[in-house]
Structures are given as C-alpha cells and as structure tokens.
Residue frames as a rotation matrix with the C-alpha (Angstrom) as fourth column:
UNK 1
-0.404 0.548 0.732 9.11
0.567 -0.478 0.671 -9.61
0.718 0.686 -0.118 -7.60
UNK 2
0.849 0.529 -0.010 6.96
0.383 -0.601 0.702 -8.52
0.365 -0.599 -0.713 -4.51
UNK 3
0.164 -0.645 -0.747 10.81
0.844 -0.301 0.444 -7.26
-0.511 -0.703 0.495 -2.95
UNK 4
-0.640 -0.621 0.452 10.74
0.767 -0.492 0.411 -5.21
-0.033 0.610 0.792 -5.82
UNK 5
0.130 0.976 0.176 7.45
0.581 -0.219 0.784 -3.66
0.804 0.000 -0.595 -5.31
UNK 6
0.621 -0.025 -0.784 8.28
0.710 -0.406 0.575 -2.68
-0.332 -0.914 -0.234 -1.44
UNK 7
-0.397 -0.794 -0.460 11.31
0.623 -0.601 0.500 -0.41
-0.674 -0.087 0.734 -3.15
UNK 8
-0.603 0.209 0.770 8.97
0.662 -0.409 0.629 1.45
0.446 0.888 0.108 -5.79
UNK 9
-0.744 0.626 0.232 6.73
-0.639 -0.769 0.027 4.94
0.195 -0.128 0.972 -5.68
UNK 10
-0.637 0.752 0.168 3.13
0.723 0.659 -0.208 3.37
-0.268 -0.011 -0.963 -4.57
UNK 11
0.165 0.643 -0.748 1.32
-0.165 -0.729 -0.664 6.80
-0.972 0.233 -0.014 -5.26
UNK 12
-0.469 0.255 -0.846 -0.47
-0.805 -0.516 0.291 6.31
-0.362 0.818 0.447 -7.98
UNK 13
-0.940 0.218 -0.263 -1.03
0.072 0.879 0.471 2.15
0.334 0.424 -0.842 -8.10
UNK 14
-0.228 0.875 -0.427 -4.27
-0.721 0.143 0.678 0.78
0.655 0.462 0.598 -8.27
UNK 15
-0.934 -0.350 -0.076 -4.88
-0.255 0.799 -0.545 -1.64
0.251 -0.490 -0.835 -5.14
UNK 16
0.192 0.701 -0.687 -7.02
-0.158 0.713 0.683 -3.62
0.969 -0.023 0.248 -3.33
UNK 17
-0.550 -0.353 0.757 -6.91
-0.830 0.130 -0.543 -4.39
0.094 -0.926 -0.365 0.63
UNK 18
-0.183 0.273 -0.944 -7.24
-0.664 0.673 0.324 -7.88
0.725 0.687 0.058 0.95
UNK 19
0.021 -0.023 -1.000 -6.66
0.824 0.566 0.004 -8.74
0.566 -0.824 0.031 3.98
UNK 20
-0.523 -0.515 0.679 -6.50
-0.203 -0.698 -0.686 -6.81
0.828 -0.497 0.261 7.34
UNK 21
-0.932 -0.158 -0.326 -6.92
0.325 0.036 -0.945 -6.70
0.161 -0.987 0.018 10.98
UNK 22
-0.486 0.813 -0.319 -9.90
-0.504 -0.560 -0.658 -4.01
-0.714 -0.159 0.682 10.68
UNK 23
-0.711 0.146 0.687 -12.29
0.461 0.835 0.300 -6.28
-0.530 0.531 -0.661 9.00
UNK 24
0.541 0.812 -0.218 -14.10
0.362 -0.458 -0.812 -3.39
-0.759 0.360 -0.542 7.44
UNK 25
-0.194 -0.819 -0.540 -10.80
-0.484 -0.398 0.779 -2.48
-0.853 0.413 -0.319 5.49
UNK 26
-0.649 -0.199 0.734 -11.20
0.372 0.758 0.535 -5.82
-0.663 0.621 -0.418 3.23
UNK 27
0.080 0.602 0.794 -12.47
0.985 0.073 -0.154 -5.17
-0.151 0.795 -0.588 -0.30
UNK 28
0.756 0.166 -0.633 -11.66
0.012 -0.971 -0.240 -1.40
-0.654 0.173 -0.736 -0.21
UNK 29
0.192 -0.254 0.948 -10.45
0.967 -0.116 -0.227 -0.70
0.168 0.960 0.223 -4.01
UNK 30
0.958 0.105 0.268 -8.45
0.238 -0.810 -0.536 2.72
0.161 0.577 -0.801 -5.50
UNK 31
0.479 -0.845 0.237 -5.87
0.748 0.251 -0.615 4.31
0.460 0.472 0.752 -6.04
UNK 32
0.335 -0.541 -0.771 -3.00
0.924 0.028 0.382 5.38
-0.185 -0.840 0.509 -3.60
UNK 33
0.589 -0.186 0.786 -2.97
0.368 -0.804 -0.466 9.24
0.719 0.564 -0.405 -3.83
UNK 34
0.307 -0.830 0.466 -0.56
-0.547 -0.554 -0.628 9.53
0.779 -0.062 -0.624 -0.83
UNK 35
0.283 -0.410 -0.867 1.89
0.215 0.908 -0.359 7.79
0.935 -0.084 0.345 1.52
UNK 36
0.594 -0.334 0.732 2.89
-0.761 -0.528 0.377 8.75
0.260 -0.781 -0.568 5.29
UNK 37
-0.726 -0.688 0.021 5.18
-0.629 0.651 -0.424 6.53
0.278 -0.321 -0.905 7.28
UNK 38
-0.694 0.341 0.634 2.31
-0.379 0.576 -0.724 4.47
-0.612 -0.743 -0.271 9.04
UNK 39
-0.169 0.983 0.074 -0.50
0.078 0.088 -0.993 5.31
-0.982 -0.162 -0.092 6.58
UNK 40
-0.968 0.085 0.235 -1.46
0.197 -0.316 0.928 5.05
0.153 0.945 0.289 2.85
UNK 41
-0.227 0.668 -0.709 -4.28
-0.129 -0.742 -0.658 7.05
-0.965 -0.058 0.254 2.05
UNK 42
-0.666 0.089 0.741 -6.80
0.440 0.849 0.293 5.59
-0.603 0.521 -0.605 -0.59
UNK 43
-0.663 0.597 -0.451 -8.90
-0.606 -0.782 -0.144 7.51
-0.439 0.178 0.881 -3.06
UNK 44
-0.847 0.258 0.465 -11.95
0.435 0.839 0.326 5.31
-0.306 0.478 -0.823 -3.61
UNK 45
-0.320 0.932 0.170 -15.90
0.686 0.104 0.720 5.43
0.653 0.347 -0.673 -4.92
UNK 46
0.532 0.647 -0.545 -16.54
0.719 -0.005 0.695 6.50
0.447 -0.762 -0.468 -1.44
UNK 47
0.944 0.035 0.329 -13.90
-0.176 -0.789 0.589 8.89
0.280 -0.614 -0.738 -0.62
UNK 48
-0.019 -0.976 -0.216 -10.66
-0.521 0.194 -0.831 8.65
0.853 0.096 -0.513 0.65
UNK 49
0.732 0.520 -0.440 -9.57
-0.046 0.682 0.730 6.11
0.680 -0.514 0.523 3.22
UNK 50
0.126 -0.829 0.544 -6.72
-0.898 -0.328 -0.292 6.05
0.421 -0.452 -0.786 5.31
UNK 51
0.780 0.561 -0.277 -4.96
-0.461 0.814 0.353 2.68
0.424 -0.148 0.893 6.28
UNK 52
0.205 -0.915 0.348 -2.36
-0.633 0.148 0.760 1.80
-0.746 -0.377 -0.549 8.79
UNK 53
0.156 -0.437 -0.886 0.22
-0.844 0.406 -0.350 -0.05
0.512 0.803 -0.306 6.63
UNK 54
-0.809 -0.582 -0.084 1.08
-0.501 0.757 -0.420 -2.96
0.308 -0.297 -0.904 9.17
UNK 55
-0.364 0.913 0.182 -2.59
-0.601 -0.082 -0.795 -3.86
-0.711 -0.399 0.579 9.30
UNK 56
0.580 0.588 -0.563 -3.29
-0.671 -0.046 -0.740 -4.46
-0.461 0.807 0.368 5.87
UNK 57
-0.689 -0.667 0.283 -2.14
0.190 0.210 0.959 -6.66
-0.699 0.715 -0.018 2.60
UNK 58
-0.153 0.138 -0.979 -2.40
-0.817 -0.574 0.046 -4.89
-0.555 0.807 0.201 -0.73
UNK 59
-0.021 -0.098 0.995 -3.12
0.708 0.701 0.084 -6.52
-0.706 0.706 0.055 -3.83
UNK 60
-0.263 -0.189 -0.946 -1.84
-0.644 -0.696 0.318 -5.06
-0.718 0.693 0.062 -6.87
UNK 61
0.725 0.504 0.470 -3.88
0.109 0.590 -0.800 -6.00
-0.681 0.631 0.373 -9.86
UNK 62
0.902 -0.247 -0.354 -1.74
-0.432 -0.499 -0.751 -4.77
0.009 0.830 -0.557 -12.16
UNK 63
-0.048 -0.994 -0.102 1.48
-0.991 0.060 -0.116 -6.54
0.121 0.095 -0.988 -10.88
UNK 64
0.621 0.331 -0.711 -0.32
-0.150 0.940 0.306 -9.65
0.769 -0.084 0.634 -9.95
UNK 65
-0.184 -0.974 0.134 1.08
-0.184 -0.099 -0.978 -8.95
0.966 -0.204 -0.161 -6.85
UNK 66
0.701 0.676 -0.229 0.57
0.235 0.085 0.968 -9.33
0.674 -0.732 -0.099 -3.01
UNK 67
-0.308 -0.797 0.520 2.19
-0.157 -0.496 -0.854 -7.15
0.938 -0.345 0.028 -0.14
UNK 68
-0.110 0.136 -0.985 2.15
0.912 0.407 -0.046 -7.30
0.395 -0.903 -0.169 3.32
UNK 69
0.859 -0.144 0.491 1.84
-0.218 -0.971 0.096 -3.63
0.463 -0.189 -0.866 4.34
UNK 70
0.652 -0.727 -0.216 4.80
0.491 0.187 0.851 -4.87
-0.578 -0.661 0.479 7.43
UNK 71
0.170 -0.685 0.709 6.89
0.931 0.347 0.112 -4.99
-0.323 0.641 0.696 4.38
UNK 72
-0.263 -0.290 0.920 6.26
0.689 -0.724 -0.031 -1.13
0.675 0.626 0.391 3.51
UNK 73
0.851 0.481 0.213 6.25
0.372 -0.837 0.402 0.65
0.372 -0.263 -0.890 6.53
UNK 74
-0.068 -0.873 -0.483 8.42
0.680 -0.395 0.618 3.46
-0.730 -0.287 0.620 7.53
UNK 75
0.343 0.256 -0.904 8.96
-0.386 -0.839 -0.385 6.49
-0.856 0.480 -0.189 5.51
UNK 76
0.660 0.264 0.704 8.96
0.166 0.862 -0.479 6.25
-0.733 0.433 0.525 1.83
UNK 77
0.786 -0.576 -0.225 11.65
-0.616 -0.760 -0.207 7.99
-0.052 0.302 -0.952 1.02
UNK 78
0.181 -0.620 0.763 13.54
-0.910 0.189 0.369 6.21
-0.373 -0.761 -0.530 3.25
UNK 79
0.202 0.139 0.969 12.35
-0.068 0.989 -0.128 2.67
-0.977 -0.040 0.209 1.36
UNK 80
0.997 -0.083 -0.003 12.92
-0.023 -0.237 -0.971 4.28
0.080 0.968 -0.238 -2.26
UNK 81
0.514 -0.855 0.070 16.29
-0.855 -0.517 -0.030 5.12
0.062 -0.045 -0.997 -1.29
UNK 82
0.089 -0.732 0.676 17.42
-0.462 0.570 0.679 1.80
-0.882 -0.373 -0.288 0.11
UNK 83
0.849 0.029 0.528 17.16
0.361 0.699 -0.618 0.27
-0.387 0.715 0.583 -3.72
UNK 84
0.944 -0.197 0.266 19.33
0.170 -0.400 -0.901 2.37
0.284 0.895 -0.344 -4.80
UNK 85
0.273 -0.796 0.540 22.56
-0.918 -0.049 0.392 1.17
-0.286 -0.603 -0.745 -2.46
C-alpha cells in the first residue's frame, strides 16, 4: 500500500508531518499544493510551508497511511513515471 502511494500525484492530498528532523515541522496539517524534487510545499491555517522531503514522514489521513519523505524524493515526474514500467 504505502509503495503505492510513493508512485501517485501528492498535489492535492491532505497530510500531516509527523515526524521530522526540524522539530518545529511536527503537527503541521494541509494540503500539498506543490512538489519540487527536494521540497513539498504545504498550504496550511498559517500559510504555506515548505518541507525538505528526506526530513519529514507524512501521514495521510485519508489513506491511513505513513511515508517516509526518503521514499519520495527526487523529481515527481520522474517517480510517477517509474509505475508505469
């Protein structure tokens, strides 16, 4: 399930940053309005946020999921594409 997750669009999910290196990161809630190779970029209460991706794990309410960020970095093209070989 969560291998399937790393190979999907994330703009647009709903997340959660549950964990992370930058202990000010934890508990930041909303929803992924865009994706760089290093960085997802969070639109929350407070504004948008910007988080390195190997820093962080996501929680996805909606999938009852948990990522590692490790697991999605790199461009996201590049990770959309590889499902589809």
């Amino acid at each position: 399930m969560m291998k399937d997750l790393t190979k999907k669009e994330l703009i647009g999910l709903d997340i959660e940053i549950s964990d992370s290196k930058n202990k000010s990161e934890i508990g930041i809630k909303g929803k992924i309005i865009d994706e760089t190779k290093n960085c997802l970029v969070i639109n929350t209460d407070k504004g948008e946020k910007k988080v390195i991706k190997c820093n962080v794990v996501i929680k996805i309410p909606s999938e009852k999921a948990r990522i590692d960020g490790r697991l999605l970095a790199g461009r996201p093209e590049e990770r959309i594409k590889k499902k589809l070989r």
